[in-house]
N, CA, C and O atoms as CSV, one atom per row, in Angstrom:
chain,resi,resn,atom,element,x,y,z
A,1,UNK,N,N,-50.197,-31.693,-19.543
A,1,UNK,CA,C,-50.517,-30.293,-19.728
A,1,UNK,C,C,-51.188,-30.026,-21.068
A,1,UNK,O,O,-51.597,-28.936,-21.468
A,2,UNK,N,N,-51.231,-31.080,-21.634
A,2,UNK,CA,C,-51.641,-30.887,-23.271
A,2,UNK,C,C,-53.279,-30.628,-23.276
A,2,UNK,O,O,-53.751,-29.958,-24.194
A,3,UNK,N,N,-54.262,-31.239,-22.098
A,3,UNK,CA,C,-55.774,-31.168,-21.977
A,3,UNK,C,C,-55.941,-30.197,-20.338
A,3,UNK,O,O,-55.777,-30.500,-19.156
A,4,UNK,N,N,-56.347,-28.935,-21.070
A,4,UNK,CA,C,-56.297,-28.338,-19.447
A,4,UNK,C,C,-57.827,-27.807,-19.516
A,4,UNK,O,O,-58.333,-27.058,-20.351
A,5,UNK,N,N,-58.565,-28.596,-18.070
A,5,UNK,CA,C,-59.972,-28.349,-18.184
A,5,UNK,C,C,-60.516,-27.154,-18.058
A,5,UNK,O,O,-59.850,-26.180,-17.709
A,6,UNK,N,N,-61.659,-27.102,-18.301
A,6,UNK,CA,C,-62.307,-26.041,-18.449
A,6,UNK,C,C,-62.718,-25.471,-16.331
A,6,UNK,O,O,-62.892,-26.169,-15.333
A,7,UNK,N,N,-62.711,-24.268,-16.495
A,7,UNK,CA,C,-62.830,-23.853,-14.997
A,7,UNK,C,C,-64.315,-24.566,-14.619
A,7,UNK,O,O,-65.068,-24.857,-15.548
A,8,UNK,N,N,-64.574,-24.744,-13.695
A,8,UNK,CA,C,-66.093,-24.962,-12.719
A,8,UNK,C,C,-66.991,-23.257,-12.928
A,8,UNK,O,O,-66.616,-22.123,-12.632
A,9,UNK,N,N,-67.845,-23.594,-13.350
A,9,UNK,CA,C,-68.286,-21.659,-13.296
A,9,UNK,C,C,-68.776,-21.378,-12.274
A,9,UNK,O,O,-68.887,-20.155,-12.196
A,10,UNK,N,N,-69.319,-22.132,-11.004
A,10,UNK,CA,C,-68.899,-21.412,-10.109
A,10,UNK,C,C,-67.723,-20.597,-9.582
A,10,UNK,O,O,-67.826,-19.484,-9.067
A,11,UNK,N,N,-66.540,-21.310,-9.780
A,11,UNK,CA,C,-65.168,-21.250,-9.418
A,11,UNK,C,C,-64.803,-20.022,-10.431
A,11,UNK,O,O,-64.096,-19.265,-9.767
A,12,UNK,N,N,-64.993,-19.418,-11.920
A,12,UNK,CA,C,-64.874,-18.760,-12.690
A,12,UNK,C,C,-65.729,-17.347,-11.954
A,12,UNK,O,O,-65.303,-16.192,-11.938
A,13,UNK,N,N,-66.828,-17.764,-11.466
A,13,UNK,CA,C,-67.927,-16.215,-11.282
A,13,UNK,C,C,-66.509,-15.705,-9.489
A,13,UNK,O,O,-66.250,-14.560,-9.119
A,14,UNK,N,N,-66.174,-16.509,-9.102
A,14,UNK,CA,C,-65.365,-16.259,-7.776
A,14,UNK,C,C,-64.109,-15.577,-8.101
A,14,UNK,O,O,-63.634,-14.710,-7.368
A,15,UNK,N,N,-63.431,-16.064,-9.480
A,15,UNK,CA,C,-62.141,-15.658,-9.107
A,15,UNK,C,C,-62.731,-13.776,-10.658
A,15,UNK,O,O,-61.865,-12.900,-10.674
A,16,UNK,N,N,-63.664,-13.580,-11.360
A,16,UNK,CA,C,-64.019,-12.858,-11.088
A,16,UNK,C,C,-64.134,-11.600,-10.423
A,16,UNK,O,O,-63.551,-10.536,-10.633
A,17,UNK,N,N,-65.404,-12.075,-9.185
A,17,UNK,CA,C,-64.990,-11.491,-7.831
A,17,UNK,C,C,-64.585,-10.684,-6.859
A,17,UNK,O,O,-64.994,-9.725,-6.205
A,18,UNK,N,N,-62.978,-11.864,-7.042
A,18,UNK,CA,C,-61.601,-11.699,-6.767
A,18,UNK,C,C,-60.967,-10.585,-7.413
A,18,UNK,O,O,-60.584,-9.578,-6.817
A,19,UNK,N,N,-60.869,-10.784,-8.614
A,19,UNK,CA,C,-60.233,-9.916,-9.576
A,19,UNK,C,C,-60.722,-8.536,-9.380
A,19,UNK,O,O,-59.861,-7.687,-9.152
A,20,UNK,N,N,-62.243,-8.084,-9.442
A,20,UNK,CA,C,-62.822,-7.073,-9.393
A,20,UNK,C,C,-62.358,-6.615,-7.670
A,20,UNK,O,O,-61.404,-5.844,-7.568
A,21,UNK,N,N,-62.940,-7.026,-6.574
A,21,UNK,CA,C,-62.332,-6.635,-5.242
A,21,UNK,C,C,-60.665,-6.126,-5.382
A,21,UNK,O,O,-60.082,-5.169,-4.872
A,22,UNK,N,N,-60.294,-6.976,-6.106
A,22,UNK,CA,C,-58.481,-6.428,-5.496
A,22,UNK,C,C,-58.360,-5.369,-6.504
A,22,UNK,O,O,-57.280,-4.778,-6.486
A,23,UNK,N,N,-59.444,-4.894,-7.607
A,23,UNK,CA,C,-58.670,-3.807,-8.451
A,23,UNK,C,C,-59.909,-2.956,-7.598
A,23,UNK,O,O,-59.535,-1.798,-7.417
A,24,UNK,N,N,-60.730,-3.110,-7.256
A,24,UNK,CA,C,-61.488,-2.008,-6.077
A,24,UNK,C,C,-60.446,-1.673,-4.921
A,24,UNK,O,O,-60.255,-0.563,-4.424
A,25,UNK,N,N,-59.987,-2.543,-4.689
A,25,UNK,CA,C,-58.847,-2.348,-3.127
A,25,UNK,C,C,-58.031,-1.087,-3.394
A,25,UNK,O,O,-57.914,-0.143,-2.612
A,26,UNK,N,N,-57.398,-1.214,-4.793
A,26,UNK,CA,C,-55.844,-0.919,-4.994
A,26,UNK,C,C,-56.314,0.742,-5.725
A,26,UNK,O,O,-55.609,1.751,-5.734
A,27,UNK,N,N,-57.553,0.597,-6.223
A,27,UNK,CA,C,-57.768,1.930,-6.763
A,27,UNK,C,C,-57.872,2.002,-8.459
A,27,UNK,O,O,-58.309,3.016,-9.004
A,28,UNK,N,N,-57.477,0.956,-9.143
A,28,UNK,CA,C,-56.818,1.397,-10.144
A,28,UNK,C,C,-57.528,-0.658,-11.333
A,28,UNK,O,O,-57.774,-1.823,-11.022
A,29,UNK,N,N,-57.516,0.110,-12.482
A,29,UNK,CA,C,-57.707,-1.306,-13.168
A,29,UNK,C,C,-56.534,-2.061,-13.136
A,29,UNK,O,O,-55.462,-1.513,-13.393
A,30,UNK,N,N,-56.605,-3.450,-12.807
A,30,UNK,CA,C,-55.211,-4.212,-12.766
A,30,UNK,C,C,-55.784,-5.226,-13.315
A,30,UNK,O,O,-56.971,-5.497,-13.498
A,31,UNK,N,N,-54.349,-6.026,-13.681
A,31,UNK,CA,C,-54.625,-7.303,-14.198
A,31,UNK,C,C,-54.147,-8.440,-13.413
A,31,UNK,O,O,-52.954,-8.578,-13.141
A,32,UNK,N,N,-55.179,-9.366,-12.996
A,32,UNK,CA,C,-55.212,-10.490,-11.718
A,32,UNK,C,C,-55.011,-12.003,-12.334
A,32,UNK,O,O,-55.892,-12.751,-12.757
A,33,UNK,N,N,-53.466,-12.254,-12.253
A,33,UNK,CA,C,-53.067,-13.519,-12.629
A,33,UNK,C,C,-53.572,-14.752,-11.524
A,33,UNK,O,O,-53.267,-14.966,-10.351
A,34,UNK,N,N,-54.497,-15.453,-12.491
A,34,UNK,CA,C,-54.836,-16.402,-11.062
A,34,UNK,C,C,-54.745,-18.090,-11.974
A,34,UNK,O,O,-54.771,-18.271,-13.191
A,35,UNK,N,N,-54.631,-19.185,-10.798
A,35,UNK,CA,C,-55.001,-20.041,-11.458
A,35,UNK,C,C,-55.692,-20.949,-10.467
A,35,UNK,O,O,-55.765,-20.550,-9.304
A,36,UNK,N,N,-56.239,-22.195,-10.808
A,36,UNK,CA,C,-56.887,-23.001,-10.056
A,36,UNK,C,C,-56.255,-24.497,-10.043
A,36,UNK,O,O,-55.792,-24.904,-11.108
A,37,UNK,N,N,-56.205,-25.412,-8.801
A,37,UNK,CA,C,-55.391,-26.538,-8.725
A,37,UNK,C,C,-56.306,-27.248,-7.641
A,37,UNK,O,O,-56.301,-26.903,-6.460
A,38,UNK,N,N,-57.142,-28.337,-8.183
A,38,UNK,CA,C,-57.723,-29.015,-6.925
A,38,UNK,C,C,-59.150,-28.124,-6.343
A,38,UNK,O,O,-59.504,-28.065,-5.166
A,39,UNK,N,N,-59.648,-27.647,-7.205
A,39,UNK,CA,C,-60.955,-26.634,-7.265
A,39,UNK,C,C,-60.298,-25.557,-6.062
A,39,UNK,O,O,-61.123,-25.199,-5.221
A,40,UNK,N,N,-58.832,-24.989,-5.899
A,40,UNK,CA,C,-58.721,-23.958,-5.232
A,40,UNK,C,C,-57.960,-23.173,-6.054
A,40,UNK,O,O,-57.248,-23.581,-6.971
A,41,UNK,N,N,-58.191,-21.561,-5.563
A,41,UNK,CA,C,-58.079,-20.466,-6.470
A,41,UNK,C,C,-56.967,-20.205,-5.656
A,41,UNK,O,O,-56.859,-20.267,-4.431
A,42,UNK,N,N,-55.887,-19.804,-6.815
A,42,UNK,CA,C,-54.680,-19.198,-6.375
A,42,UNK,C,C,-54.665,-17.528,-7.225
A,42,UNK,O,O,-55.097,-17.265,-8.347
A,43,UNK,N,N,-53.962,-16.536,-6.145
A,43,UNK,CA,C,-53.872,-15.336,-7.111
A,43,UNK,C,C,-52.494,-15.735,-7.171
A,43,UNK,O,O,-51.887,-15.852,-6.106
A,44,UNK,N,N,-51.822,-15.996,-8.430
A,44,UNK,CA,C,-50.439,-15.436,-8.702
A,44,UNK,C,C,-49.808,-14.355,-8.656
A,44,UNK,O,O,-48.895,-14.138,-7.858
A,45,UNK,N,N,-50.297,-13.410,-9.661
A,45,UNK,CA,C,-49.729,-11.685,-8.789
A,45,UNK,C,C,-50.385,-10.730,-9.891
A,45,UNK,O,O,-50.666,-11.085,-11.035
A,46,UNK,N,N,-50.549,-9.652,-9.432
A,46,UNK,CA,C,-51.513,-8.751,-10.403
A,46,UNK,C,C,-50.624,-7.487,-10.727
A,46,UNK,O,O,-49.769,-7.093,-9.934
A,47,UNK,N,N,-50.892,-6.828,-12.027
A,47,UNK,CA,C,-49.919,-5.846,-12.543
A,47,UNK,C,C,-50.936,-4.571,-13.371
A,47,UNK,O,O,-52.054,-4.539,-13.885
A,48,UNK,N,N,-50.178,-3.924,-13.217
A,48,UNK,CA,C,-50.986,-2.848,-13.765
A,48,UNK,C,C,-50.667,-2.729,-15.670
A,48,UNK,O,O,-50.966,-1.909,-16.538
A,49,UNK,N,N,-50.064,-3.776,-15.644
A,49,UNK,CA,C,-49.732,-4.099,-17.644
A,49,UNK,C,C,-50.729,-4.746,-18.146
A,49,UNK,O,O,-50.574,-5.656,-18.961
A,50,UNK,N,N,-51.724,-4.399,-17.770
A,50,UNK,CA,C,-52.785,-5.453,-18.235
A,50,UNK,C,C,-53.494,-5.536,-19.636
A,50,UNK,O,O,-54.599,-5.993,-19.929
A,51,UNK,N,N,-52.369,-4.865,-20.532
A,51,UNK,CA,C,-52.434,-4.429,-22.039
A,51,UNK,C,C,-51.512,-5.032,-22.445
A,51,UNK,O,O,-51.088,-4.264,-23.309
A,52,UNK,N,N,-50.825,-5.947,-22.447
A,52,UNK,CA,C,-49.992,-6.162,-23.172
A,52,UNK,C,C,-48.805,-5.395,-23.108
A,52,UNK,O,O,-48.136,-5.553,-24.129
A,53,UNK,N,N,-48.306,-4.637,-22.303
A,53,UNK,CA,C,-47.389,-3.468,-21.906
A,53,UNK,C,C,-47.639,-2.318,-22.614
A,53,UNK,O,O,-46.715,-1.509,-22.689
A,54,UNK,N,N,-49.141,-1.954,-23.384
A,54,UNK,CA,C,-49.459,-0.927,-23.973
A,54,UNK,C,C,-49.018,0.663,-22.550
A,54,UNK,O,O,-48.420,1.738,-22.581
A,55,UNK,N,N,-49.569,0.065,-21.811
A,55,UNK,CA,C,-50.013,1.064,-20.617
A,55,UNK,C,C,-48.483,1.061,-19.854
A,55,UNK,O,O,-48.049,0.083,-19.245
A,56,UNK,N,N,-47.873,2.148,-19.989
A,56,UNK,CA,C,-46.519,2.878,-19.617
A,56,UNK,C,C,-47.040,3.534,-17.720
A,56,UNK,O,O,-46.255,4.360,-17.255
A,57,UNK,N,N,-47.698,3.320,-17.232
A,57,UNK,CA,C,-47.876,3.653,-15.745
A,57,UNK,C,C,-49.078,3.529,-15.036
A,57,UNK,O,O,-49.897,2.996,-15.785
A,58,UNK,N,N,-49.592,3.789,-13.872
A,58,UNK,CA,C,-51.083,3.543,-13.465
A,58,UNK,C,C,-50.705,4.905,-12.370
A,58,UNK,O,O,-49.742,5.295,-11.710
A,59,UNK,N,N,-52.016,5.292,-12.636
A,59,UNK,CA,C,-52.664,6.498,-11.757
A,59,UNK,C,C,-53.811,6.384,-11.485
A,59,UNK,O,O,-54.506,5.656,-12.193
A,60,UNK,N,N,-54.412,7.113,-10.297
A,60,UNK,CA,C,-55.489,7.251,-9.698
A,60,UNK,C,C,-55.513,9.247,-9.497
A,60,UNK,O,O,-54.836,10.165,-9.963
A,61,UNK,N,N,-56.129,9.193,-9.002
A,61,UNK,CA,C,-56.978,11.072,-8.323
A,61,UNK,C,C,-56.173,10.259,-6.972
A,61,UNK,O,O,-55.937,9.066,-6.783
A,62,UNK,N,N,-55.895,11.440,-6.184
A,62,UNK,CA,C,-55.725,11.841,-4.955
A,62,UNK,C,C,-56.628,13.010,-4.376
A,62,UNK,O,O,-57.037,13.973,-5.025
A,63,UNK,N,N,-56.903,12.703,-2.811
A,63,UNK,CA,C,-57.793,13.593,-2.159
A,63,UNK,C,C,-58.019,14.701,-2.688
A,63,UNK,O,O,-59.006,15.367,-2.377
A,64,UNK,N,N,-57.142,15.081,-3.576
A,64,UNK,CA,C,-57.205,16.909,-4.145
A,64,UNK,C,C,-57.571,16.660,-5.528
A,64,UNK,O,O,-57.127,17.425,-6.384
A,65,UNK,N,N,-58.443,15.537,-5.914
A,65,UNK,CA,C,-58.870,15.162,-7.382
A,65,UNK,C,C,-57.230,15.486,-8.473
A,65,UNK,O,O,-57.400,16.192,-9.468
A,66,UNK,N,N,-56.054,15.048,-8.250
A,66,UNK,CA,C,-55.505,15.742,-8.681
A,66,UNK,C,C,-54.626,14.028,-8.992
A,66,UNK,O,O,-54.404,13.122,-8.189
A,67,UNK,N,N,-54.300,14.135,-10.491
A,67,UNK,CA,C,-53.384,12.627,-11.000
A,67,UNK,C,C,-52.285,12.317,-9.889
A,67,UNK,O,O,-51.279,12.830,-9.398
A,68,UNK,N,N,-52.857,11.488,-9.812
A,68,UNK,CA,C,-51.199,10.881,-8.749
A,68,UNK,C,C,-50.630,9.682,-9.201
A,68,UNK,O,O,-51.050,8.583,-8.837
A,69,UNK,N,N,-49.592,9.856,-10.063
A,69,UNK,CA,C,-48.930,8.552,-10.735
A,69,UNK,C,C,-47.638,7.439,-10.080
A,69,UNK,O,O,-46.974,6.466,-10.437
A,70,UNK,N,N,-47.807,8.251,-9.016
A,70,UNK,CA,C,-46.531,7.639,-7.734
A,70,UNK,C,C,-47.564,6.824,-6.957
A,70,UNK,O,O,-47.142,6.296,-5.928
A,71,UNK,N,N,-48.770,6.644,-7.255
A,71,UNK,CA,C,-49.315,5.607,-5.895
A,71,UNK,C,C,-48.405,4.130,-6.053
A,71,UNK,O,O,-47.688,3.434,-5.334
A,72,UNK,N,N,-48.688,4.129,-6.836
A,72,UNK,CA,C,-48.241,2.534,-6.611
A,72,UNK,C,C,-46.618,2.179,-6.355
A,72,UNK,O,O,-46.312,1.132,-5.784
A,73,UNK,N,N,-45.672,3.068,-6.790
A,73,UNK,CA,C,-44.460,3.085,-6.340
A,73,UNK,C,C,-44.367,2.932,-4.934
A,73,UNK,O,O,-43.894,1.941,-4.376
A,74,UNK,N,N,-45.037,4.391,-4.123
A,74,UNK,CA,C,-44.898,4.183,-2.720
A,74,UNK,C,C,-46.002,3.354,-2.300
A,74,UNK,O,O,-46.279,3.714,-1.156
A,75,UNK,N,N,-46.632,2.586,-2.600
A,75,UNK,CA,C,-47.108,1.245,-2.069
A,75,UNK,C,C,-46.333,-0.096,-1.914
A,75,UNK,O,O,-46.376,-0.895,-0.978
A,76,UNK,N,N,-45.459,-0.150,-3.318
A,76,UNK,CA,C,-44.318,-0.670,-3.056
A,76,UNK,C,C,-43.328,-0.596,-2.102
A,76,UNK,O,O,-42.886,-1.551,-1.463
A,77,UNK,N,N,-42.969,0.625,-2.014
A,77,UNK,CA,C,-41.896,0.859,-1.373
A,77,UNK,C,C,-42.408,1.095,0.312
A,77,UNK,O,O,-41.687,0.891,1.288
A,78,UNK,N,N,-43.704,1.529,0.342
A,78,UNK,CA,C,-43.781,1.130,1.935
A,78,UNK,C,C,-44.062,-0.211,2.536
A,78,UNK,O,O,-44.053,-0.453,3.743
A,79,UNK,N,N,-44.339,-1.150,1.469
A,79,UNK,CA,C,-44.507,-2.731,1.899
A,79,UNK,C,C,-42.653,-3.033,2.402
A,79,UNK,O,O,-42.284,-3.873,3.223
A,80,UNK,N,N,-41.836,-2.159,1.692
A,80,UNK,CA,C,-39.955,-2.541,2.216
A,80,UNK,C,C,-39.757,-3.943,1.768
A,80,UNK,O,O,-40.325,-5.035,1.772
A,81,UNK,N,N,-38.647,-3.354,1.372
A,81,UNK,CA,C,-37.721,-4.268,1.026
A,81,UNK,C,C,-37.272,-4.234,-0.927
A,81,UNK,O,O,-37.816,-3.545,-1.790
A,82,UNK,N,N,-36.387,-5.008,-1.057
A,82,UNK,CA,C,-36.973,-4.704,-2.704
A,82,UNK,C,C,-37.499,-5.146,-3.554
A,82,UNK,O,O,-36.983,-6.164,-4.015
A,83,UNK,N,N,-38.606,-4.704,-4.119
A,83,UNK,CA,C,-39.682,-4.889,-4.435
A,83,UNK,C,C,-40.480,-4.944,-4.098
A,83,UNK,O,O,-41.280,-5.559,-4.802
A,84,UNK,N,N,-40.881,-4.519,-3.087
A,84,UNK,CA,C,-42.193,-4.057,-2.018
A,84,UNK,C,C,-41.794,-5.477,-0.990
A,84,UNK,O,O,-42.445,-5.719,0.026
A,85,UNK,N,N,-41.208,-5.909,-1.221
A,85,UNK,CA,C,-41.356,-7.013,0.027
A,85,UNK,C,C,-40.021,-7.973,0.665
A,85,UNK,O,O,-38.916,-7.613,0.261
A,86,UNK,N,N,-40.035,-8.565,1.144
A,86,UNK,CA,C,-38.831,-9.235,1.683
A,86,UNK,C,C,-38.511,-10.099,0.651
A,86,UNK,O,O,-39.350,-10.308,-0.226
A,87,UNK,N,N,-37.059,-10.815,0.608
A,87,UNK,CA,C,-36.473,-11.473,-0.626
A,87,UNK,C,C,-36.193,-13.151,0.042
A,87,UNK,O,O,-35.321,-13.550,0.814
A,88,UNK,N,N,-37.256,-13.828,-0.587
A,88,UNK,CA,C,-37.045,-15.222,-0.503
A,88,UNK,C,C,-36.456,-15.624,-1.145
A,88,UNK,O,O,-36.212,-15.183,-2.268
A,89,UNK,N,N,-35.828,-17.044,-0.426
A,89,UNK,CA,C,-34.992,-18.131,-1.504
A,89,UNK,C,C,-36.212,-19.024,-2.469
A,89,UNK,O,O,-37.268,-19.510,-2.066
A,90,UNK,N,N,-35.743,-19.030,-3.604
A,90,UNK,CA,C,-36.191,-20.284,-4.132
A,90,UNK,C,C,-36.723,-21.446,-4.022
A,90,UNK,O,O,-35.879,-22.341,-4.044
A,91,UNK,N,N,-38.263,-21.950,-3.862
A,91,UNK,CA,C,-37.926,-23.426,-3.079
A,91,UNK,C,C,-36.913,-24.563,-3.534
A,91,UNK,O,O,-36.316,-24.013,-4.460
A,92,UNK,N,N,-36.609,-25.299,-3.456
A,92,UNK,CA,C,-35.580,-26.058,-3.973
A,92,UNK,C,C,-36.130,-27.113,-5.031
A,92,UNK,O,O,-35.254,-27.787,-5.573
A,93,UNK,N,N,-37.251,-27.322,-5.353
A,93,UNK,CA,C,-38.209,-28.189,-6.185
A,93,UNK,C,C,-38.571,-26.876,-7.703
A,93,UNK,O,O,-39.184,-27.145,-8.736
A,94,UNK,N,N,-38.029,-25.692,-7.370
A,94,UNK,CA,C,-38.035,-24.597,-8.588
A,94,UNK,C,C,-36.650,-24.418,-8.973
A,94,UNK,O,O,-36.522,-23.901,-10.083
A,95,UNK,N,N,-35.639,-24.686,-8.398
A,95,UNK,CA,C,-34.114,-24.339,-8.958
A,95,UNK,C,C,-33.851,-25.175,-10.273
A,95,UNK,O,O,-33.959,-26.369,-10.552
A,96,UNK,N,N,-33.508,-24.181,-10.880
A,96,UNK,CA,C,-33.140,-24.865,-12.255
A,96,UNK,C,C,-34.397,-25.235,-13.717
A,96,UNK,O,O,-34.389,-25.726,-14.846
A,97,UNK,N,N,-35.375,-24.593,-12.710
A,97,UNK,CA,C,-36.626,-24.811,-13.565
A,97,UNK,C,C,-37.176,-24.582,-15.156
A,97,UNK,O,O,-37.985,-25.012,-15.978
A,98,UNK,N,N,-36.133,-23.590,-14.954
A,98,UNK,CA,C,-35.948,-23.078,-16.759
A,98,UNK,C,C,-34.943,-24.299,-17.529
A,98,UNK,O,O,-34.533,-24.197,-18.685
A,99,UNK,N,N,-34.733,-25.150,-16.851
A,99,UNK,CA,C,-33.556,-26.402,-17.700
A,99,UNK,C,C,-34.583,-27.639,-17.585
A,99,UNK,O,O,-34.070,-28.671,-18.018
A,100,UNK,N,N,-36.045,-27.823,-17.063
A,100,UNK,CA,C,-36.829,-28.947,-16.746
A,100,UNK,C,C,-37.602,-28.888,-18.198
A,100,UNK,O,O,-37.701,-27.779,-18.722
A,101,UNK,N,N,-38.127,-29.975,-18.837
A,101,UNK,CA,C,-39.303,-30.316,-19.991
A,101,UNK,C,C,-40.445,-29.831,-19.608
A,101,UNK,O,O,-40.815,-29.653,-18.448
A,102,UNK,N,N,-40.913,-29.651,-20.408
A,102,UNK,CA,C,-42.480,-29.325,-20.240
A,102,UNK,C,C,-43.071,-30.817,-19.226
A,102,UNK,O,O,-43.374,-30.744,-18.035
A,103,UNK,N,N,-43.106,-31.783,-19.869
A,103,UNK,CA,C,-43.308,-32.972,-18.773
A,103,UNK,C,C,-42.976,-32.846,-17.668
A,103,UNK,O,O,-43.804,-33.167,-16.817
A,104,UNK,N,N,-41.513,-32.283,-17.177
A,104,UNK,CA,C,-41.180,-32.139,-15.820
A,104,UNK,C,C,-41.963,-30.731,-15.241
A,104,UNK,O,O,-42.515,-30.640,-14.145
A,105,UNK,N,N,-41.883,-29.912,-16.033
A,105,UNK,CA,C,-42.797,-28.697,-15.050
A,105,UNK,C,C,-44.335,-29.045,-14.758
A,105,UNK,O,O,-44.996,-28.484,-13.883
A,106,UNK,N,N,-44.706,-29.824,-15.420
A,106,UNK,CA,C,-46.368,-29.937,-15.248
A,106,UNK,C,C,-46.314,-31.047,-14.226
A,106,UNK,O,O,-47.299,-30.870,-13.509
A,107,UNK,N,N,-45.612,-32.156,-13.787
A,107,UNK,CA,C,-45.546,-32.793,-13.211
A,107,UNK,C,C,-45.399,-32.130,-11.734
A,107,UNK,O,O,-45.944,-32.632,-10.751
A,108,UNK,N,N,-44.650,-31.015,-11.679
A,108,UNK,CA,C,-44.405,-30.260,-10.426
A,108,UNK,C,C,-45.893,-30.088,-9.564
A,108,UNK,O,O,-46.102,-29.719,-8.409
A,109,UNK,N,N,-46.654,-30.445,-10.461
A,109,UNK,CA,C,-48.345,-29.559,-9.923
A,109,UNK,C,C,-48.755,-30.984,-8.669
A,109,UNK,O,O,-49.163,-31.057,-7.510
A,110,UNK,N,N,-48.491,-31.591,-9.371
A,110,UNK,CA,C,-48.625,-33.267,-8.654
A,110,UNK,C,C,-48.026,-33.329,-7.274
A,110,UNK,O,O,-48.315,-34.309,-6.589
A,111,UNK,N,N,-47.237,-32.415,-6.787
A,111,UNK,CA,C,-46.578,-32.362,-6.001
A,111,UNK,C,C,-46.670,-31.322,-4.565
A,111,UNK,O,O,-46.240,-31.474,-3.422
A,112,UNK,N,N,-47.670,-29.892,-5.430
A,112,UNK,CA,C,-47.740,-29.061,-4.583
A,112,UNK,C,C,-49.450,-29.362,-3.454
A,112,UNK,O,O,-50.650,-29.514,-3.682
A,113,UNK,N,N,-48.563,-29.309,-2.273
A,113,UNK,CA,C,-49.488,-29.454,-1.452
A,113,UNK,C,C,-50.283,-27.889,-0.906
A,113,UNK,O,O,-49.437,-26.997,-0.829
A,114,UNK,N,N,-51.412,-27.517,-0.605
A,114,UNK,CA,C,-52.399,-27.200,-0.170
A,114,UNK,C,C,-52.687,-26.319,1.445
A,114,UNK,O,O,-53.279,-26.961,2.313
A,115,UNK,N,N,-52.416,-25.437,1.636
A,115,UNK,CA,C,-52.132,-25.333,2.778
A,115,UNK,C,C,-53.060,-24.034,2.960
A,115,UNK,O,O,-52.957,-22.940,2.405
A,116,UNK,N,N,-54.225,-24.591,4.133
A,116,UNK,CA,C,-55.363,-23.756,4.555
A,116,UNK,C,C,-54.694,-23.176,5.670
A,116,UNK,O,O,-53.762,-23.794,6.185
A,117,UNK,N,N,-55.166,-21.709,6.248
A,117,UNK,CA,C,-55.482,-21.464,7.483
A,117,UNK,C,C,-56.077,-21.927,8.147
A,117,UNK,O,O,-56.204,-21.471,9.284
């Protein structure tokens, strides 16, 4: 983990893109955690803290041009469950992961397989 290469700029102008589409989707500027493994782009998960936690909420206009600072709550909350979504277990190759070396977490990458539609 000590030499981590530089992105492909194709692969950089894509996740880009990416980034720009999903903060077009959602309405609102977000910040799009992504990384790349095997020249494929992963989104990790995107947040509207994309300051450093400067920014205390995210709003958009609603149909009546009028601040609506609850969008994203009830986007959450209509995806169900808590935290907008259903509650998975752990895979079992992450338990305990906060007690592994830096050697052992980077080694984990070696391991994750790839899985297309």
């Amino acid at each position: 983990c000590d030499d981590v290469p530089r992105v492909n700029n194709c692969l950089w102008k894509e996740m880009h893109r990416i980034a720009l589409q999903l903060g077009k989707s959602i309405g609102v500027s977000i910040r799009v955690d992504m990384f790349v493994a095997n020249d494929q782009i992963y989104v990790q998960e995107y947040a509207t803290n994309h300051m450093n936690g400067l920014r205390h909420c995210a709003a958009k206009k609603d149909e009546n041009n009028c601040i609506d600072s609850c969008f994203l709550g009830r986007a959450w909350n209509e995806a169900g469950g808590p935290y907008g979504g259903i509650s998975t277990s752990v895979p079992g190759y992450l338990k305990n992961y906060h007690l592994k070396s830096t050697s052992e977490m980077c080694s984990l990458i070696d391991d994750v397989v790839t899985v297309m539609p």
